[in-house]
N, C-alpha and C positions, 0 to 999 in steps of 0.2 A: 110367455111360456118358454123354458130353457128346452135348447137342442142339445140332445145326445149327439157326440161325438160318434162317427161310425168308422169302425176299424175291419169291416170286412174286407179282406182282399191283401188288407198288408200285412209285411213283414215284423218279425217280433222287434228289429229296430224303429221300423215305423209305428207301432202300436205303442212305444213311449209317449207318457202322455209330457208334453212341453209347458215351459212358461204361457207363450202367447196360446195355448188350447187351453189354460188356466184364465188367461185374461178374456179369452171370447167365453167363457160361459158365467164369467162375471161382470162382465159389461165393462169393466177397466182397461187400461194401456199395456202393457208389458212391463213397462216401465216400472208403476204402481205394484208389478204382483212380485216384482226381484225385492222391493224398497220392504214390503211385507216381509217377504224369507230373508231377506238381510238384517231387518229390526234398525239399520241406520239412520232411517230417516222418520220426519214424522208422518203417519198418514190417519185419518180419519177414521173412528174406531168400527162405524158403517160399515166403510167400504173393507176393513180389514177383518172384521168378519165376514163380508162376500167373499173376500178372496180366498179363507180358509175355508170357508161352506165350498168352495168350488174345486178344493185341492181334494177334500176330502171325496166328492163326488166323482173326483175325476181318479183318484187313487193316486195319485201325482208322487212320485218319488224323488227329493232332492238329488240332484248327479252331484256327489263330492266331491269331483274332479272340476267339474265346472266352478261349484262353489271357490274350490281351491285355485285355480288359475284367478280367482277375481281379487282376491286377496280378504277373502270373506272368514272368518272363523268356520272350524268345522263343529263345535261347540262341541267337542270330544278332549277328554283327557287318555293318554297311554299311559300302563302301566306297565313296568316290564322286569320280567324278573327270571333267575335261572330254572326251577322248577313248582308248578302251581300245584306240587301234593307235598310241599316242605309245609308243617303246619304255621309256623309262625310266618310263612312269609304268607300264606294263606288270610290269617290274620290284619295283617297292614292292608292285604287288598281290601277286605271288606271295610277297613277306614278309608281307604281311597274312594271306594267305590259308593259308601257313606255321603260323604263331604264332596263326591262329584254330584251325586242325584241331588245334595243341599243345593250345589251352586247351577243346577239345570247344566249340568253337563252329562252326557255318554259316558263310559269309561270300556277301552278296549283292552285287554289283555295280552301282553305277548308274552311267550317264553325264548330261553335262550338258550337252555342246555350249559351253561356255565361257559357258553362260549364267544367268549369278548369281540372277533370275527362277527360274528351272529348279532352281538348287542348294537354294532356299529350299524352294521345291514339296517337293525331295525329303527336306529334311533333317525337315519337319513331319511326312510320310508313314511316316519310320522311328519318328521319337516314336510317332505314334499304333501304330505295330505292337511298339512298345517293345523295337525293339534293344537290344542292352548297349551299343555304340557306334556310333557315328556317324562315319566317317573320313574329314575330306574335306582333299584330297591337290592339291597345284597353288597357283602361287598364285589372292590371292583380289580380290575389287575391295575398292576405298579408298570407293565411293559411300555418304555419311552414312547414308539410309536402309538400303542392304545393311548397314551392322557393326551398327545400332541391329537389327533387326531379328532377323539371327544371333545377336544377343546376348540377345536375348528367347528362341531357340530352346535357348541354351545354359542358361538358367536352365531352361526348359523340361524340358528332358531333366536334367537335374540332379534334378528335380522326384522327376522320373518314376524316378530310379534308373540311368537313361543316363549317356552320356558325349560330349559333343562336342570331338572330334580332331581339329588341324589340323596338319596333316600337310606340313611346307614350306612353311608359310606362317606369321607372327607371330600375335604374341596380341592379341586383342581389347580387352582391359582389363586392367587392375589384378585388378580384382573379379571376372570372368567365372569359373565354373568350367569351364574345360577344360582338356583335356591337353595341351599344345604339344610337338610334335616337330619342329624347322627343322634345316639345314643352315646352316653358312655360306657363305651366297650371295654376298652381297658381299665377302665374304672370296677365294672363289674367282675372282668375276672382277677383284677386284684383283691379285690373285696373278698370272693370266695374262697380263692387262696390262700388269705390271710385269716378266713376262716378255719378253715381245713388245719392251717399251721398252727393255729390258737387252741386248737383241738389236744395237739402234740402231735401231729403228724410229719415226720421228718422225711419220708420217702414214699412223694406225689406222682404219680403218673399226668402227664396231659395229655389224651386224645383227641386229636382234630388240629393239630399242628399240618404244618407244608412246609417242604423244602424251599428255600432262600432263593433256588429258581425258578417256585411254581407257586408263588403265592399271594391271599388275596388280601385286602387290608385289615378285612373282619379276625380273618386269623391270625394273622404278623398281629393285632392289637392283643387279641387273650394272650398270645405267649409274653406279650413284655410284661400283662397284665404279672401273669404267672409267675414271670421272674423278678418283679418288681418288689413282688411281694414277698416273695424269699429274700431276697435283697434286705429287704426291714427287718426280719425277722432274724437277721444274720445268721441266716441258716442256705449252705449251700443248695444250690438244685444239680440232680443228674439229669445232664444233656442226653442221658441214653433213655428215659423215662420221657421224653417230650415225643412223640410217637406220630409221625404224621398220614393222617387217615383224612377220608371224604364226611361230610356232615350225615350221615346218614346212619340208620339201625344196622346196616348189614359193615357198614367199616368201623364201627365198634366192636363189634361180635371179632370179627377178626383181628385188629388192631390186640385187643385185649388176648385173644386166642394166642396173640405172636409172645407178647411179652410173658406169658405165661409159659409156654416153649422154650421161651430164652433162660428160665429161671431167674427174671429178673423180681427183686425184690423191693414190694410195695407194698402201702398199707393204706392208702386211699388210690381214688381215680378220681378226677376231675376232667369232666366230658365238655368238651368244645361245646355240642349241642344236647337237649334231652332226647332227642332218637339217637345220637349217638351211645348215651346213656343207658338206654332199653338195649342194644346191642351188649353193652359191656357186662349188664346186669343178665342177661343170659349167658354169655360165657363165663363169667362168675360162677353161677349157678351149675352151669355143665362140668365145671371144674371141682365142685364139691366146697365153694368158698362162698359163706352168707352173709349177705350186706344187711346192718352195717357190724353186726360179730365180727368179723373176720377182715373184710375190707371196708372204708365206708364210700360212697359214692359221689359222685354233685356231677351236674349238669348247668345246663345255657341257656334258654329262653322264657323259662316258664308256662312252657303249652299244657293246654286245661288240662290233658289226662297226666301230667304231672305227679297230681296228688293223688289218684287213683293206682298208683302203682303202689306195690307193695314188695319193701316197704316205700312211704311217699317221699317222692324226691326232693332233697335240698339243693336248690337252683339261681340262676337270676334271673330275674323277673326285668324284661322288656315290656316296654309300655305300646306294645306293635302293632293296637286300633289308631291308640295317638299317633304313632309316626304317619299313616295312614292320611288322616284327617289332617295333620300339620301340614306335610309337603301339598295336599290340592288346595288347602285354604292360603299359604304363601305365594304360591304360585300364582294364584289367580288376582292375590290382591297385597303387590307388590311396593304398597308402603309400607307394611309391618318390614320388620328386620327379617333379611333374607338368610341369615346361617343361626339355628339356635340347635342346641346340646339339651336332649331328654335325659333323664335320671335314670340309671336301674338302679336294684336293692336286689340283696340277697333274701330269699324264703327260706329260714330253716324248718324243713318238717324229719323223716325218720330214718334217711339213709345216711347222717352221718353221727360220731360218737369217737370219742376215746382209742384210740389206737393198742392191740393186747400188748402184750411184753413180749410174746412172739413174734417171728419178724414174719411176714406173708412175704409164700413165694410161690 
């Protein structure tokens, strides 16, 4: 008959229930009950269901510290990103979070607040807890010390048996080890661009630009997209129409509010992001100008309420369950090629048309 462990009298650290309280109520060594929670070795499928029948009875909770001093997997992936209410970055989690539960891994969450400072913080914090990877999603800063520094983390974790994922954003080096997963960004807002321009659109706005000293790679990519594409088209772009604003509904709204102030004249918008998008399409609106009559619009990611706008937004469509699903299945299974480039495409649905013979101002 098994004896209950009795925890009268002690304290909340003594009432952890241990390895060897695991091994006395299943009759095994100590030894036998770490080889179990480690899965490295082989043991007897018997006895390894006693040792689970007895964790389970005993409520046993792995210490992931302990685990981690052993040089043990924590069978956890991080994912880490600048804000978990952006929709499309929302999106690639649940690919991550998809293809971790496929490969029996955890998947934790962190945010950063777009704060590269923060991203370091956190990507050290997973080494030491020794995730299998590391995924961090967005793009990333250009600032010398940030890539030197990340690139110390990534040998780091290499080290350690980790993996540092970057997830939408380029690669570090030649030599770094890590797993690169990007899209092509500048692909797509050339594409749209050339869109827009194929239209007759001769005077584009783009918002969601950054200044040459605050900027991250996801953006610097749309603007060359942007320019690249006027470029072909042998059609000049105004530098004063490139507008630099944060990803967001509310730095649309305003972005657009400015240029409208400025009496600058245009006759599309081309939005960084589709929330940036929803912003410019209500200052539009407050301003008495209707898309796509008057101005036509386009946006960046293709997030599902997209189409439900009215009118529905022409966009590029990122593939952001696949990015998801790419970087924790590379990561984890490191004979595939570790740097491969997703497709976008452009969706034309009703927010873009023909430019009038009046000029919008």
């Amino acid at each position: 008959m098994s004896r209950k462990l009795s925890t009268k009298g002690l304290s909340a650290d003594d009432e952890r229930v241990t390895v060897r309280d695991v091994a006395r109520r299943a009759g095994v060594s100590a030894t036998t009950v770490s080889r179990v929670i480690k899965g490295d070795y082989p043991v007897a499928q018997a006895t390894r269901t006693r040792v689970l029948r007895a964790m389970r009875e005993l409520d046993y909770v792995l210490n992931v510290h302990a685990r981690a001093l052993s040089g043990a997997s924590t069978k956890m992936v991080a994912f880490v990103l600048d804000d978990v209410t952006g929709p499309s970055f929302a999106y690639v989690a649940k690919g991550v979070e998809q293809q971790a539960t496929a490969e029996g891994r955890l998947c934790m969450v962190c945010t950063t607040h777009g704060d590269p400072a923060r991203e370091l913080a956190v990507v050290e914090a997973m080494r030491e807890q020794r995730a299998d990877a590391v995924i961090l999603v967005g793009g990333g800063s250009l600032d010398d010390a940030y890539v030197e520094r990340m690139t110390h983390f990534a040998h780091a974790l290499d080290k350690a048996g980790s993996r540092l994922v970057l997830c939408g954003r380029p690669p570090l080096g030649r030599d770094v080890p890590t797993t690169v997963v990007e899209y092509d960004n500048e692909g797509g807002a050339y594409a749209m661009t050339s869109h827009l321009l194929s239209q007759g659109h001769r005077r584009i706005a783009l918002l969601g630009a950054d200044s040459p000293d605050d900027a991250s790679t996801t953006k610097l990519d749309r603007v060359r997209g942007f320019v690249r594409a006027h470029e072909s088209f042998d059609v000049p772009h105004d530098p004063a129409l490139i507008v630099p604003t944060g990803f967001g509904r509310q730095d649309g709204y305003e972005g657009t509010r400015r240029l409208i102030a400025l009496g600058a004249e245009f006759t599309a918008v081309f939005a960084a992001t589709d929330m940036v998008a929803i912003g410019v399409l209500a200052a539009l609106r407050e301003a008495g100008l209707r898309v796509p009559d008057d101005v036509s619009l386009a946006g960046y990611d293709d997030i599902p309420f997209a189409a439900d706008l009215e009118p529905g937004l022409t966009t590029v469509h990122i593939p952001t369950e696949e990015l998801g699903r790419t970087a924790v299945r590379l990561a984890l299974n490191r004979k595939e090629r570790q740097h491969v480039v997703l497709g976008t495409h452009i969706v034309v649905r009703d927010s873009v048309r023909p430019p009038n013979r009046t000029t919008t101002k």
